[in-house]
C-alpha positions in Angstrom: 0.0 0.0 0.0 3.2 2.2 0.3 2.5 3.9 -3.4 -1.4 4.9 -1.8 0.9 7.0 0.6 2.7 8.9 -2.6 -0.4 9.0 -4.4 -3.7 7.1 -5.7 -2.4 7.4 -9.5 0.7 5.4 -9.1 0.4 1.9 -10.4 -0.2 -1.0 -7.6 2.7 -3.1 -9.7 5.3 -0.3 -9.2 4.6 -1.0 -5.2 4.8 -4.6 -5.5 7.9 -4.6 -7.2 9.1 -2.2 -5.0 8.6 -4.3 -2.1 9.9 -7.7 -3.8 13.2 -5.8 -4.5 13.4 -4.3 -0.8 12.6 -7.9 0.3 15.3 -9.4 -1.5 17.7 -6.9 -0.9 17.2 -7.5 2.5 17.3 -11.5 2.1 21.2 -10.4 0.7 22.1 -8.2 3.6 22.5 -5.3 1.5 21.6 -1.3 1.9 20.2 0.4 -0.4 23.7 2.3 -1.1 25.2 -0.8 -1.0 22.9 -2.4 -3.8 22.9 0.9 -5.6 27.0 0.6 -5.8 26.4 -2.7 -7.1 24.1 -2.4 -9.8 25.3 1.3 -11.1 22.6 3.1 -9.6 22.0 5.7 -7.0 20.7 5.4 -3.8 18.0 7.9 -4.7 16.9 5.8 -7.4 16.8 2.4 -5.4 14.5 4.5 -2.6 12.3 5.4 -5.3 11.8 1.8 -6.8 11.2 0.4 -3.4 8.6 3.0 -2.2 6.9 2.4 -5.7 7.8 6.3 -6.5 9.2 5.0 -9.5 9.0 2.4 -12.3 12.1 0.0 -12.6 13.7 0.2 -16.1 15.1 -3.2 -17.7 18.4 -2.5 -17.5 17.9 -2.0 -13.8 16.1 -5.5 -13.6 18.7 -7.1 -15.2 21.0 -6.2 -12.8 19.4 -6.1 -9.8 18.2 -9.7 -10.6 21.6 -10.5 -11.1 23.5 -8.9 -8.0 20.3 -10.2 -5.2 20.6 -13.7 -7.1 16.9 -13.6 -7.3 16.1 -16.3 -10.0 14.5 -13.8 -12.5 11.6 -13.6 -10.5 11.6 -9.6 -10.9 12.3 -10.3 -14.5 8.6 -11.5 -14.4 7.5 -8.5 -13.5 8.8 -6.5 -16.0 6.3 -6.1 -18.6 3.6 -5.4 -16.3 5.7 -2.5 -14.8 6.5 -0.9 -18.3 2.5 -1.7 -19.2 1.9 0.5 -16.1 3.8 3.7 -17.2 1.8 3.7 -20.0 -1.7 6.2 -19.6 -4.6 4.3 -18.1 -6.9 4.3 -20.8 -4.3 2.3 -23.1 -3.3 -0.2 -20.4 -6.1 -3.0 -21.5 -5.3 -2.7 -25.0 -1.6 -3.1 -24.4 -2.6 -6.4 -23.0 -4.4 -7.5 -26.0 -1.3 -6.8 -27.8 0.9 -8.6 -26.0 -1.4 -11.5 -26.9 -1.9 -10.7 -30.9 -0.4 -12.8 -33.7 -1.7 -10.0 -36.1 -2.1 -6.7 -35.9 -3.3 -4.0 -38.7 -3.8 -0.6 -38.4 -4.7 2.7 -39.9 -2.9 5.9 -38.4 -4.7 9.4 -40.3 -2.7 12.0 -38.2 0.7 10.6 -37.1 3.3 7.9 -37.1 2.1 5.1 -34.9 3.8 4.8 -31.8 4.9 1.0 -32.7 6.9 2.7 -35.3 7.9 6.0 -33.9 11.5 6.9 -32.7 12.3 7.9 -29.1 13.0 11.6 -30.7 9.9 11.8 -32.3 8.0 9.9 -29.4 9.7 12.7 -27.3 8.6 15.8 -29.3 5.3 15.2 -29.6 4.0 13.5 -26.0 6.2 17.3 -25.2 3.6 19.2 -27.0 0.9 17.8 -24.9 -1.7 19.9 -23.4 -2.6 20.3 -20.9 1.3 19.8 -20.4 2.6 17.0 -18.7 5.5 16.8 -16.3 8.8 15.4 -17.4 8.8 12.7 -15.3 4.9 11.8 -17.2 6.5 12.2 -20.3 10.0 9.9 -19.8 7.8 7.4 -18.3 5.5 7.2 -21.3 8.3 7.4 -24.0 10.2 4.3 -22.1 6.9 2.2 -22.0 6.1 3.1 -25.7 9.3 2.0 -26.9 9.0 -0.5 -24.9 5.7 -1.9 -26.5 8.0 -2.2 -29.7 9.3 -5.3 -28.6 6.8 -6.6 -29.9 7.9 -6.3 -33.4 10.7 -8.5 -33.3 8.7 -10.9 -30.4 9.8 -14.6 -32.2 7.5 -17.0 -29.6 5.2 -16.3 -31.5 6.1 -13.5 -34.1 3.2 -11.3 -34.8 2.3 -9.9 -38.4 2.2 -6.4 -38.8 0.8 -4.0 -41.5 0.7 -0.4 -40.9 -1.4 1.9 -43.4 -0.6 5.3 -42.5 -1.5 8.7 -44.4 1.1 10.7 -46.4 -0.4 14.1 -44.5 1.0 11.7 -41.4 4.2 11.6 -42.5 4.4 15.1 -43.8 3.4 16.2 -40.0 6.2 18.2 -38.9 7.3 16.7 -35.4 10.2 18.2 -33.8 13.0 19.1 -35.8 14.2 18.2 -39.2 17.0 15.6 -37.7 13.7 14.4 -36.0 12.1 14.0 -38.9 14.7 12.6 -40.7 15.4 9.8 -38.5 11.9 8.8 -38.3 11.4 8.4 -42.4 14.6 6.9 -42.2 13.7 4.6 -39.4 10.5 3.4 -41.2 12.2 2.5 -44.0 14.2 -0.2 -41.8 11.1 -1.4 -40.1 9.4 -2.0 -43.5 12.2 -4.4 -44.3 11.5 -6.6 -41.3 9.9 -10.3 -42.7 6.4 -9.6 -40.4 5.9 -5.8 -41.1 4.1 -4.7 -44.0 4.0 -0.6 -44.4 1.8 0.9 -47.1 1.1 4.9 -47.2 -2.1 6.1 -48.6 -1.3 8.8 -51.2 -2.7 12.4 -50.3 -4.0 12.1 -54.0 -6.4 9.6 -52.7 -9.1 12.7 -51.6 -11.8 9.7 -51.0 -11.2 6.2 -49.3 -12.6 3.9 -46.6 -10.6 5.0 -43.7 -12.1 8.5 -43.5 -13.9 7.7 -40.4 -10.7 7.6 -38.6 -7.8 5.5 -36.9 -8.3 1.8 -36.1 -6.9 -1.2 -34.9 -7.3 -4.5 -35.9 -6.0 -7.8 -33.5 -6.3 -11.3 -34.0 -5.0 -13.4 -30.6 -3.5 -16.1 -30.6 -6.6 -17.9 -29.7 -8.0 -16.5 -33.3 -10.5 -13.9 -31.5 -10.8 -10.7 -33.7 -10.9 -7.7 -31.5 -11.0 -3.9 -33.2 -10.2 -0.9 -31.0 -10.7 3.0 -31.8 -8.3 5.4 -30.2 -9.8 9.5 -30.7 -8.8 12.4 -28.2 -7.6 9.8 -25.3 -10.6 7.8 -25.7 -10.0 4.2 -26.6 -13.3 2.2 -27.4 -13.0 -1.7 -28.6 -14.9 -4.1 -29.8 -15.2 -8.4 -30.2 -19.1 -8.6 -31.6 -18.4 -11.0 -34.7 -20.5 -9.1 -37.1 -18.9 -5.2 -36.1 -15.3 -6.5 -36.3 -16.3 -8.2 -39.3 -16.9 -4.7 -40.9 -13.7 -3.5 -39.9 -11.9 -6.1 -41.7 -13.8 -5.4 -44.3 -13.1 -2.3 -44.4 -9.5 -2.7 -43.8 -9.4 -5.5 -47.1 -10.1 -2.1 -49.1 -7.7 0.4 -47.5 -5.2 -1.8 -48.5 -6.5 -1.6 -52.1 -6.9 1.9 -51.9 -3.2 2.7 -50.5 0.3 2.4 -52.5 1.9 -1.1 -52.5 5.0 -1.7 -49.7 7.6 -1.2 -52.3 6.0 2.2 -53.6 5.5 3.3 -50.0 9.4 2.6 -49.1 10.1 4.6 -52.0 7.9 7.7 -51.3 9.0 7.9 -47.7 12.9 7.4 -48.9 12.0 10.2 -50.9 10.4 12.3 -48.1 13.9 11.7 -45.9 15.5 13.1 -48.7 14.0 16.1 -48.8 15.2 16.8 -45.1 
């Protein structure tokens, strides 16, 4: 209950790692400066983890399973305590996710965050409003990169196809070495064996996806689940004959958009121009 003391926002996982790690640590006979030494972090930063002030990295993990011995059990942990940095609305579809074997989606307004950079993630969770704190916004960069583990998962991989719009990529987010690296880096994703990437064309005034951004998931128990993300507001749905639209719909975006190889070359193009 220790992270109720610091405040009824902070994720109930962050606690309970925090007090496995202070457990351990104390099964080793170690301080907290001590175990800080140990593991290349400061004592400030152990406090914080064990109070459940603040969300364990992996490379901290890694470590600190490693110096306390402790069997990876606080490896286990991990992905729940990255899940929990992200914001709360987006937590239960991160969990259907980490569960898909496919995953398609349209993205109208910006570079999908499975795809985006930590510069770019950066840039634009900074231009929040109202504005978030630093902390907010660290914590929610790590977890989204984070999420894109998923992209090179292997047990078992998941298939990807991205549809985004050209206006997307054309969005001016941060700088132009920003921009830059993320064209560049989408190039390099759309290379990957399980990642399709098709842009639609800004020629294409008319299409299907006009009603906005969408996300299509199949688990791995072959349940099709669609979820809608507008203004912070995530809305999803598993009725047979709604997500059957929404494939449907999907089967003629990808009609509608340019084919993977024109894409690559159109964004190529784009990083060019930077």
């Amino acid at each position: 209950m220790r992270a109720r003391e610091e405040g009824s926002d902070l994720p109930g996982v962050w606690s309970a790692y925090g007090g496995l790690l202070q457990h351990l640590r104390i099964r080793a006979g170690l301080s907290q400066q001590q175990l800080g030494d140990a593991i290349g972090y400061s004592l400030e930063l152990v406090a914080s983890v064990e109070r459940g002030r603040r969300p364990a990295k992996a490379a901290f993990t890694a470590a600190a399973d490693r110096v306390l011995e402790a069997g990876g059990v606080l490896r286990v942990l991990q992905d729940e305590v990255d899940r929990a940095k992200l914001p709360r609305f987006f937590r239960n579809v991160a969990l259907l996710e980490a569960e898909a074997l496919s995953r398609f989606s349209y993205d109208p307004l910006l570079v999908p965050g499975l795809l985006q950079t930590e510069t770019y993630a950066h840039a634009l969770l900074g231009a929040h409003f109202p504005p978030l704190d630093e902390e907010i916004v660290e914590q929610r960069v790590a977890a989204r990169l984070a999420r894109q583990a998923l992209l090179t998962r292997k047990k078992p991989p998941v298939v990807f196809v991205f549809i985004v719009e050209e206006g997307a990529l054309r969005r001016f987010v941060g700088s132009d070495a920003v921009m830059h690296q993320q064209l560049e880096h989408l190039v390099t994703c759309a290379r990957m064996r399980n990642v399709e990437l098709q842009v639609m064309p800004a020629v294409r005034s008319v299409h299907s996806g006009l009603n906005g951004p969408m996300v299509l998931l199949e688990s791995m128990d072959r349940r099709r689940h669609v979820y809608v993300d507008a203004q912070g507001v995530v809305s999803v749905r598993s009725d047979e004959d709604e997500v059957s639209e929404f494939w449907l719909r999907y089967g003629m975006l990808r009609t509608q958009a340019l084919s993977t190889e024109e894409s690559s070359r159109l964004i190529e193009r784009m990083a060019g121009e930077l």
